[in-house]
VOGU-3710 file (C-alpha; in Angstrom, 3 decimals, decimal comma):
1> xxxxxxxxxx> 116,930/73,500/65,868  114,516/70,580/65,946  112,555/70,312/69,567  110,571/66,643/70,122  108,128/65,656/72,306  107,252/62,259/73,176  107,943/61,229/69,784  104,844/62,395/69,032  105,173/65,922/68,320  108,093/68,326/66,062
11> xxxxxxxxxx> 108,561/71,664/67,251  110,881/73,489/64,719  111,898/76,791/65,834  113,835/79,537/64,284  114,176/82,920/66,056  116,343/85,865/65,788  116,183/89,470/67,425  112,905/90,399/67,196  110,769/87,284/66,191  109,939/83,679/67,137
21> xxxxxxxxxx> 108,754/82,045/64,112  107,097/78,443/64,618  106,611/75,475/62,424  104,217/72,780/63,572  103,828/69,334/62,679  101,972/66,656/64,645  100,868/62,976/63,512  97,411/61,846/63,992  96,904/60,046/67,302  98,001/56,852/67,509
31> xxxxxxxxxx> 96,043/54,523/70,274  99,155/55,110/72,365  98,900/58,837/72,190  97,172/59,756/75,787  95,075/62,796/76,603  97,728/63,792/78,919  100,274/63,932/76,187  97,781/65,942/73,768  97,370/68,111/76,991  101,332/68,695/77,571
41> xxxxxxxxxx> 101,535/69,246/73,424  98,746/72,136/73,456  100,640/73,602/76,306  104,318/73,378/75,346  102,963/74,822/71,671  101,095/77,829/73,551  104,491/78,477/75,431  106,035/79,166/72,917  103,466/81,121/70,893  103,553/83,144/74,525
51> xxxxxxxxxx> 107,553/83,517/73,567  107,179/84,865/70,118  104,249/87,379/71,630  107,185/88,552/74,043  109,771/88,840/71,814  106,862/91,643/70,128  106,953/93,551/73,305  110,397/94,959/72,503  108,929/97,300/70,346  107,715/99,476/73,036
61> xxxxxxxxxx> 104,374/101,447/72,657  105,418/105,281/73,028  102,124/106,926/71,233  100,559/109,389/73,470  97,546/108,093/75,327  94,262/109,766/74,309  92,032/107,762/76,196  92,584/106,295/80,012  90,465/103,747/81,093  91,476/102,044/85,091
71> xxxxxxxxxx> 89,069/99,302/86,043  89,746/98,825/89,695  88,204/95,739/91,045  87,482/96,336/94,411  89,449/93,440/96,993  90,569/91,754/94,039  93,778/90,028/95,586  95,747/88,036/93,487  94,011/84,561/95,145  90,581/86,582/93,697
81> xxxxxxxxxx> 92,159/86,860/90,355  93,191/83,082/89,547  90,008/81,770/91,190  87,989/84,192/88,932  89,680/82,836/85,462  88,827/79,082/87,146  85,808/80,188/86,976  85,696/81,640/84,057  86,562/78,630/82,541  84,519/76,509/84,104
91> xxxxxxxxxx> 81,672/78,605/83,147  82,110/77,930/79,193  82,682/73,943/80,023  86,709/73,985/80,514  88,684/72,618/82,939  89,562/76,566/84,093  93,181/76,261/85,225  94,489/77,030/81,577  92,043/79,634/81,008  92,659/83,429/79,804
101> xxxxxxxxxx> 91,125/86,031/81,649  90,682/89,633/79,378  93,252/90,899/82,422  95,695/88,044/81,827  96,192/88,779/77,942  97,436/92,360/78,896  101,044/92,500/77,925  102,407/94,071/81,433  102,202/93,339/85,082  103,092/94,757/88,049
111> xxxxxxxxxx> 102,852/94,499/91,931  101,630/97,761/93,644  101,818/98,381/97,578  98,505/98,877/99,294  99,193/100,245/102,948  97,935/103,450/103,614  99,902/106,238/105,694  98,155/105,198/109,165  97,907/101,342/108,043  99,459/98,176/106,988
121> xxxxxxxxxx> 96,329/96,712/105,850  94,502/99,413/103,900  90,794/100,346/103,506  89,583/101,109/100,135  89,466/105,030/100,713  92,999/105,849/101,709  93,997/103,272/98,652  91,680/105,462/96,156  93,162/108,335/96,906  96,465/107,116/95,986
131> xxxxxxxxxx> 95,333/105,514/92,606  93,443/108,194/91,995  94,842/111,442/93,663  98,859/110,255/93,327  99,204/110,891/97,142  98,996/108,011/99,999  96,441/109,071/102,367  94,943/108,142/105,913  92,466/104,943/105,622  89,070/105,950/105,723
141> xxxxxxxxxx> 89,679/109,799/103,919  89,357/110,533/100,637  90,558/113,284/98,293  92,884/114,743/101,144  96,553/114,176/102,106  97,703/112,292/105,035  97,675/115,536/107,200  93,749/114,895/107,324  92,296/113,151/110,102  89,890/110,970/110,282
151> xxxxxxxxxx> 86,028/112,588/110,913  88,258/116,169/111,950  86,449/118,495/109,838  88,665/121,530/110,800  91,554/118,851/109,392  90,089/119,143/105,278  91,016/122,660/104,194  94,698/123,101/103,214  95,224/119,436/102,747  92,896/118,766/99,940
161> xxxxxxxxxx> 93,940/117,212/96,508  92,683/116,712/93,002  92,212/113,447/90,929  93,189/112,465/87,761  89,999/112,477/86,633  89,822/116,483/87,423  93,320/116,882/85,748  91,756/115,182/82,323  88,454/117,223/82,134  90,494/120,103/82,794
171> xxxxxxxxxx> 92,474/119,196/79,793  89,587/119,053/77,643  88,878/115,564/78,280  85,483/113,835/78,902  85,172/111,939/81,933  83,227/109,200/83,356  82,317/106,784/86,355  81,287/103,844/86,556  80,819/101,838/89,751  78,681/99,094/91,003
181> xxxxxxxxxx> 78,558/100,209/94,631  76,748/103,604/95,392  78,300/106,342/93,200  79,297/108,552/96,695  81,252/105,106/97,968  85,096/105,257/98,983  86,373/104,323/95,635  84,678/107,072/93,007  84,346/109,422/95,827  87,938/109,908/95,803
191> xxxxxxxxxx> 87,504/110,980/91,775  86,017/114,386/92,665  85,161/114,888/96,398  87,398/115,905/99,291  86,306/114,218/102,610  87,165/113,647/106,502  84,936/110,049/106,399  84,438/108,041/103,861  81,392/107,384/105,246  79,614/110,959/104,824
201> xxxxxxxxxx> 77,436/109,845/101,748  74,823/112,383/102,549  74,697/115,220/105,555  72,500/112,460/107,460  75,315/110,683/107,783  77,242/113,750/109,138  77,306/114,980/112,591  75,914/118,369/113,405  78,834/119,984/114,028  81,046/118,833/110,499
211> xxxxxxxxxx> 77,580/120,230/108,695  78,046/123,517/110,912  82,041/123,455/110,396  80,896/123,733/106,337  82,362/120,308/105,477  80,589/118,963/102,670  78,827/115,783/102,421  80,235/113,649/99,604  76,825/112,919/97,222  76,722/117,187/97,334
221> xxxxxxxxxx> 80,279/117,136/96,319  79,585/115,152/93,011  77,715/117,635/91,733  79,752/120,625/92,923  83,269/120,067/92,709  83,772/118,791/89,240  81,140/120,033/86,979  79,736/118,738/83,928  81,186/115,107/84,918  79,864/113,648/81,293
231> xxxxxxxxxx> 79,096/110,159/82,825  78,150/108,950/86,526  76,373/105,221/86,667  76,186/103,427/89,992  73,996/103,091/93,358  73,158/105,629/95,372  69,451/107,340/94,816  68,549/107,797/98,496  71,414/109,910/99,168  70,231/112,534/96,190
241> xxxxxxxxxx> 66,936/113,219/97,393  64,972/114,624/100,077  64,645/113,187/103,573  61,401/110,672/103,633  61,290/110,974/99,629  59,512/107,684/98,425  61,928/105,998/96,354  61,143/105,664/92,535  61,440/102,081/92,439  60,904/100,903/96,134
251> xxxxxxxxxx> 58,257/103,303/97,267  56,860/101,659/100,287  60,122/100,559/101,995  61,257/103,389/103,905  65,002/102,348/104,275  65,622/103,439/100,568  63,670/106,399/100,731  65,750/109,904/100,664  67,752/110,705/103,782  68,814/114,431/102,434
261> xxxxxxxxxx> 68,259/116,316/105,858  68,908/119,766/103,925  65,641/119,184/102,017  67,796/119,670/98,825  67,060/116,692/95,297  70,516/116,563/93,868  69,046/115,209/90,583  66,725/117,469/89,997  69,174/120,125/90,437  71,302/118,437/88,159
271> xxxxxxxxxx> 68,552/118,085/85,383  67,532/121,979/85,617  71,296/122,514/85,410  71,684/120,757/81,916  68,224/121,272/80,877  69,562/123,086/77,753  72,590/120,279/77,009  71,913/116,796/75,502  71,516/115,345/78,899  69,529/112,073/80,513
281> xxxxxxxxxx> 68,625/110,703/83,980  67,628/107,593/83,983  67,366/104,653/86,896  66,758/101,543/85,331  68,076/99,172/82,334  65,624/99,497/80,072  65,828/103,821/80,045  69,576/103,085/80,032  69,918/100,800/76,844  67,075/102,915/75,153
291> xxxxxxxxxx> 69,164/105,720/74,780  71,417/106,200/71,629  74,862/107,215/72,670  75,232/109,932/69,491  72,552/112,033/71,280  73,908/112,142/74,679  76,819/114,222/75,843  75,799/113,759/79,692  74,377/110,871/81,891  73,660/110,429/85,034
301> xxxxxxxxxx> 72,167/106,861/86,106  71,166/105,962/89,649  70,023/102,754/89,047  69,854/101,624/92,778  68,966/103,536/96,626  71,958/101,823/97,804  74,559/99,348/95,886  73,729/97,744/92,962  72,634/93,985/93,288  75,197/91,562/93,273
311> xxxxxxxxxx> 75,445/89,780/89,323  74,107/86,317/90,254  71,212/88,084/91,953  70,353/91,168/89,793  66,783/91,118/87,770  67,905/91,047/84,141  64,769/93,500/83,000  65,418/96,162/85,122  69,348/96,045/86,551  72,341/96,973/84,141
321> xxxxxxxxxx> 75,126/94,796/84,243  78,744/96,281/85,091  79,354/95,190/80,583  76,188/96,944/79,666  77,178/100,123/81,905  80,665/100,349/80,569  79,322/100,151/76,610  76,826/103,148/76,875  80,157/104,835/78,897  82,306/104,854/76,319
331> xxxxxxxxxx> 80,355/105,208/73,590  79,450/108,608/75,527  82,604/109,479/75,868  84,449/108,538/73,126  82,888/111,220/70,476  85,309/113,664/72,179  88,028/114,044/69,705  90,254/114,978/72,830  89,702/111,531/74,124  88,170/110,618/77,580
341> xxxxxxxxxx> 89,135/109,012/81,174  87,173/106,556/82,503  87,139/105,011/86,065  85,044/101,822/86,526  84,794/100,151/89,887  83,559/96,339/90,045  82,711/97,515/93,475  80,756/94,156/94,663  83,625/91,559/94,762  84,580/93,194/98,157
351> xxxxxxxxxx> 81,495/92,708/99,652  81,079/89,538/98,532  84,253/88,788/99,981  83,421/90,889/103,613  79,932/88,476/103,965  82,490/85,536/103,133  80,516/84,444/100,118  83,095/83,647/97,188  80,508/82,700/94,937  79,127/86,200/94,948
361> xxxxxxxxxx> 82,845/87,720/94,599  83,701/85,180/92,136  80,878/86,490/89,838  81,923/89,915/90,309  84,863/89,497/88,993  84,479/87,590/85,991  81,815/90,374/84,806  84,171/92,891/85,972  86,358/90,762/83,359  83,648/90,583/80,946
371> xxxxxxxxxx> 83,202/94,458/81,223  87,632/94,662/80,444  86,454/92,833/77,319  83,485/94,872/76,040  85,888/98,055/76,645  88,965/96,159/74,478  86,283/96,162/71,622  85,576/99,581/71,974  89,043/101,351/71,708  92,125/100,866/70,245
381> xxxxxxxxxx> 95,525/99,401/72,063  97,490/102,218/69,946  95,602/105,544/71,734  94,315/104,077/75,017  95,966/103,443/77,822  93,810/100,324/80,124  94,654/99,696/83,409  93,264/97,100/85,813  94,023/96,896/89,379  92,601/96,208/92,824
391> xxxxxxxxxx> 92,721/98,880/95,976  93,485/95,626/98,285  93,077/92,117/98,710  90,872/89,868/101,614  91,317/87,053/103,333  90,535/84,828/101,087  92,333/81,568/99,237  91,596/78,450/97,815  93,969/74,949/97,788  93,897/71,448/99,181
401> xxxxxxxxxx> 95,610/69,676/96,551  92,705/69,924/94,167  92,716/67,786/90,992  92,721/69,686/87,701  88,882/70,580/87,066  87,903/70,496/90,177  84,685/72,976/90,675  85,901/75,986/92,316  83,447/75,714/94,541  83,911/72,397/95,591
411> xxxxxxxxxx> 85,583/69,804/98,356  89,214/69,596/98,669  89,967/65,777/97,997  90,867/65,024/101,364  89,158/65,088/104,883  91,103/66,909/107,711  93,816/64,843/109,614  92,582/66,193/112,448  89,040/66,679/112,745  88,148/64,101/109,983
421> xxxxxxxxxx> 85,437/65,941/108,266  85,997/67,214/104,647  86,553/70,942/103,951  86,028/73,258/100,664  88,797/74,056/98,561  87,980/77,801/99,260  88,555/78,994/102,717  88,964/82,496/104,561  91,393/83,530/107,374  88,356/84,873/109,339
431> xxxxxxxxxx> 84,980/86,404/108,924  81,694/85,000/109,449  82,186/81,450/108,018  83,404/80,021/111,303  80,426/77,522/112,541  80,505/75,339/115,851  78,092/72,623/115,410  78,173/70,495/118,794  81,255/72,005/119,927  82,993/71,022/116,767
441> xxxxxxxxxx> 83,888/72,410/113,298  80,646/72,170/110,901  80,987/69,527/108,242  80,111/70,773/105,265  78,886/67,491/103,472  75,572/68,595/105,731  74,760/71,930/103,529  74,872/73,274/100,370  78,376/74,757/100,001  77,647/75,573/96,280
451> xxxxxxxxxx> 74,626/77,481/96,966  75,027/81,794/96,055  75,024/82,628/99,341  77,234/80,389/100,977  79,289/81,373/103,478  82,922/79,898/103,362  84,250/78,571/106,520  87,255/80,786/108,033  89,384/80,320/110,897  88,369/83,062/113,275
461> xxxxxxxxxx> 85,011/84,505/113,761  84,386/87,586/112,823  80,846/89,452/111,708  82,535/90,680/108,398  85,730/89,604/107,093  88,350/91,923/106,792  90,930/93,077/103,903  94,436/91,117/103,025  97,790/93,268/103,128  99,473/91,763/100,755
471> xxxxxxxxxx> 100,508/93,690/97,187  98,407/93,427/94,224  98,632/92,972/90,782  98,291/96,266/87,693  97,897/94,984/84,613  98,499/97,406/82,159  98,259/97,645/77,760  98,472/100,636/75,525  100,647/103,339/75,440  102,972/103,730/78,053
481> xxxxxxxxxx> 101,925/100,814/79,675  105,450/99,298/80,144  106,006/101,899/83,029  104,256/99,979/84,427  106,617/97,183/85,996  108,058/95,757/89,136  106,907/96,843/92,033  105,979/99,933/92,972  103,701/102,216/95,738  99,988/102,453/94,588
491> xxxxxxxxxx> 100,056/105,883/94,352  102,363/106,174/91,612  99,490/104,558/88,862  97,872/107,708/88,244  101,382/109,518/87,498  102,021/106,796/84,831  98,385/107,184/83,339  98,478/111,275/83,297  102,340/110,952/82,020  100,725/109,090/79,352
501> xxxxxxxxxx> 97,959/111,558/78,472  100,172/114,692/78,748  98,253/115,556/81,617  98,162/117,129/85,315  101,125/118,648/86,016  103,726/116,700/84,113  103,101/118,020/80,612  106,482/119,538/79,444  107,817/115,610/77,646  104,464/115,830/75,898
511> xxxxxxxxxx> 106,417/118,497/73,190  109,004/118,260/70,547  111,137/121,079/69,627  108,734/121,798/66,500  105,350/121,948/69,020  104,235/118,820/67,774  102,673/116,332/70,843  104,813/113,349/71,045  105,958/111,491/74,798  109,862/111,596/75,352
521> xxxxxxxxxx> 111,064/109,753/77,872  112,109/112,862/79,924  111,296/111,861/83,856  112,791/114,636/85,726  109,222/116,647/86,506  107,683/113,117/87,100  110,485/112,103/89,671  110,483/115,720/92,006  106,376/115,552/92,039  106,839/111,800/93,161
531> xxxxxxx> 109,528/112,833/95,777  107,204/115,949/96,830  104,376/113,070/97,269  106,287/110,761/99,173  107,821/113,823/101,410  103,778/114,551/102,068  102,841/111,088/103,177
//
């Protein structure tokens, strides 16, 4: 079958079952052969190179998963996700619109369902403990089931639950995280601690009578639920140390010294702990990328009091990048010849988001892209399960009839109807961007809308902006990864991933009749501990 385009261009395609096999030949541009017709060619060709990649899929990827990596970008809606490869592009000199991002080459997709028990639009602890735990949970609790509420103490034991990153060290696995928030922050705090409120980093932040009650704050809980977690990177210092501790890197500004009211230092616990295993502490980027990965079984890195800097903002000597904290990660973990699971959180693009500054959450993302990437190089499609996902979306979204290439960041190519002042492409459905100048909208052609810290203009005013409700997207590759498809309730991801791994609780299609490990497609156990799950929530 012969395809032609314009004249100009011969498609001939032959395809049977299993393969799409394409011939290509194109004459040299004639003066009548327009850009726009090269442009339609390099697209209509890439189509169909898409096709033959699909036709591929059909052999299915069965292997048993050794390694699980989930990179959970943090109020990365869909709207965050196709702005970020825009972006992306733009950022290496492209138009952006036609762009990959390291998510988008991933050979499945799915739509997952955010809302938490108590909430249609879901906070990011509730929606960790799904993706992590396999239960939906309360917003605002982590590591507990839905009959937990809120800042109840008395309401944690009985109704705790473990993570999938428990159920693979308990399998022999090495695990890590990986965040750039503070490592005691909703979404690794649901990995290993079992909390009330998300917000009880440290027991400052607890009331009296929770410490009393014996509830745990969560920064203690890192250390003493899971032990021996091989790899923790993130923010969080002040919450590890003493109460009026100077800070190792900010030791005159008393907001980031400790706040530890029980007078206890969490790291140097930690380091008298593993004094006698190949273990490092370090805070800073240089200590980090000094270290050689062969001689180090355990890491802890606090490279921050609080949340790590945002990437456009971040001082290159001295602050790791979410790429650079990923590579020492894995190469940590991945001399474990049971294989590892790895949770990395690009933490920041929700509060870039929450200030209403897109350029800040735009940047997030594409390093939290960069850091999918850098991981892809470092393990193999055939033995490692990758997915990437967000907890929940934001209010944010871009359009105005744009022209192809337009900066992200810029002007929509029209001025309002109404108001007749121009507007930015991006815009959010509230949050602090609202601005009245002389009882009218602010026009934007009077600041710098392109500047870092820009604040997009939203519709109703509000001192932070809140999360979107809508579904988001789970990209998946490696083995297994076609189970995960259509749309489905957030909480079943980590059921997929520990299916994958022979893992948890589901182990028994992991075995042949000979003993050897293989994965069978055998879902009963899968289906009555999804059923129990859903008959908890």
């Amino acid at each position: 079958m012969i395809w032609c385009f314009n004249g100009a261009t011969h498609l001939a395609l032959s395809r049977n079952a299993y393969s799409l096999n394409i011939s290509l030949s194109k004459p040299a541009p004639t003066d009548t052969t327009s850009q726009a017709t090269l442009r339609a060619f390099k697209i209509t060709f890439e189509t169909y190179s898409t096709l033959k990649n699909a036709l591929a899929l059909q052999e299915l990827n069965k292997n048993k998963a050794k390694n699980l990596i989930l990179f959970l970008g943090d109020g990365m809606g869909v709207p965050t996700v196709t702005a970020a490869r825009i972006l992306k592009g733009q950022l290496h000199g492209q138009s952006g619109e036609e762009t990959q991002l390291e998510m988008d080459k991933f050979p499945f997709v799915a739509l997952a369902k955010t809302y938490n028990t108590n909430a249609q639009v879901a906070d990011s602890a509730g929606t960790a403990t799904a993706y992590l735990c396999g239960v939906k949970a309360n917003e605002g609790t982590v590591g507990v089931t839905a009959a937990a509420v809120r800042s109840q103490c008395n309401t944690t034991q009985g109704n705790e639950v473990t993570s999938i990153l428990k159920w693979a060290k308990d399998a022999g696995k090495s695990v890590g995280i990986v965040t750039t928030t503070r490592i005691n922050h909703a979404t690794p705090s649901a990995a290993y601690a079992h909390s009330v409120d998300r917000d009880w980093y440290s027991d400052n932040e607890m009331p009296a009578e929770a410490v009393q009650a014996g509830c745990k704050d969560i920064a203690r809980q890192l250390f003493e639920n899971i032990p021996n977690i091989n790899v923790i990177m993130g923010g969080g210092r002040k919450y590890m140390f003493p109460k009026n501790m100077s800070d190792v890197e900010y030791p005159n500004i008393s907001k980031y010294s400790g706040c530890r009211k029980d007078g206890r230092n969490l790291v140097k616990e930690w380091t008298d702990q593993m004094k006698d295993k190949k273990a490092h502490y370090v805070w800073n980027k240089k200590d980090l990328l000094s270290l050689n990965p062969n001689n180090v079984d355990y890491l802890l890195g606090l490279f921050k009091p609080v949340d790590l800097p945002y990437h456009l903002e971040r001082n290159l000597e001295t602050d790791p990048s979410l790429t650079e904290m990923v590579d020492v990660a894995i190469k940590i973990l991945k001399k474990n010849p049971n294989g590892f699971y790895l949770l990395v959180e690009g933490g920041r693009i929700d509060h870039g988001h929450h200030e209403g500054k897109a350029k800040q959450a735009l940047h997030e993302a594409v390093e939290m892209d960069r850091a999918i990437g850098r991981a892809g190089l470092l393990t193999n499609i055939h033995d490692t399960l990758t997915v990437v996902t967000a907890d929940h979306s934001h209010m944010f979204n871009f359009g105005g009839y744009t022209p192809r290439g337009n900066t992200i960041f810029g002007l929509a190519p029209m001025m309002s109807d109404v108001d007749q002042k121009p507007f930015t492409s991006i815009l959010y459905g509230n949050g602090p961007g609202f601005k009245v100048v002389n009882g009218a909208r602010e026009n934007v052609s009077t600041v710098d809308y392109q500047e870092n810290n820009y604040q997009a203009q939203s519709a109703v005013p509000l001192a932070m902006e809140t999360h979107g409700g809508e579904d988001v997207a789970v990209f998946s590759k490696g083995p297994m990864a076609h189970l995960l498809h259509g749309v489905h309730e957030q909480n079943y991801i980590p059921h997929v991933m520990a299916y994958a791994a022979c893992i948890g609780q589901n182990r028994e299609h992991c075995y042949s009749s000979s003993g050897a490990a293989t994965v069978n497609l055998a879902f009963s156990s899968i289906a009555a501990l999804l059923t129990v799950t859903w008959l908890l929530c």
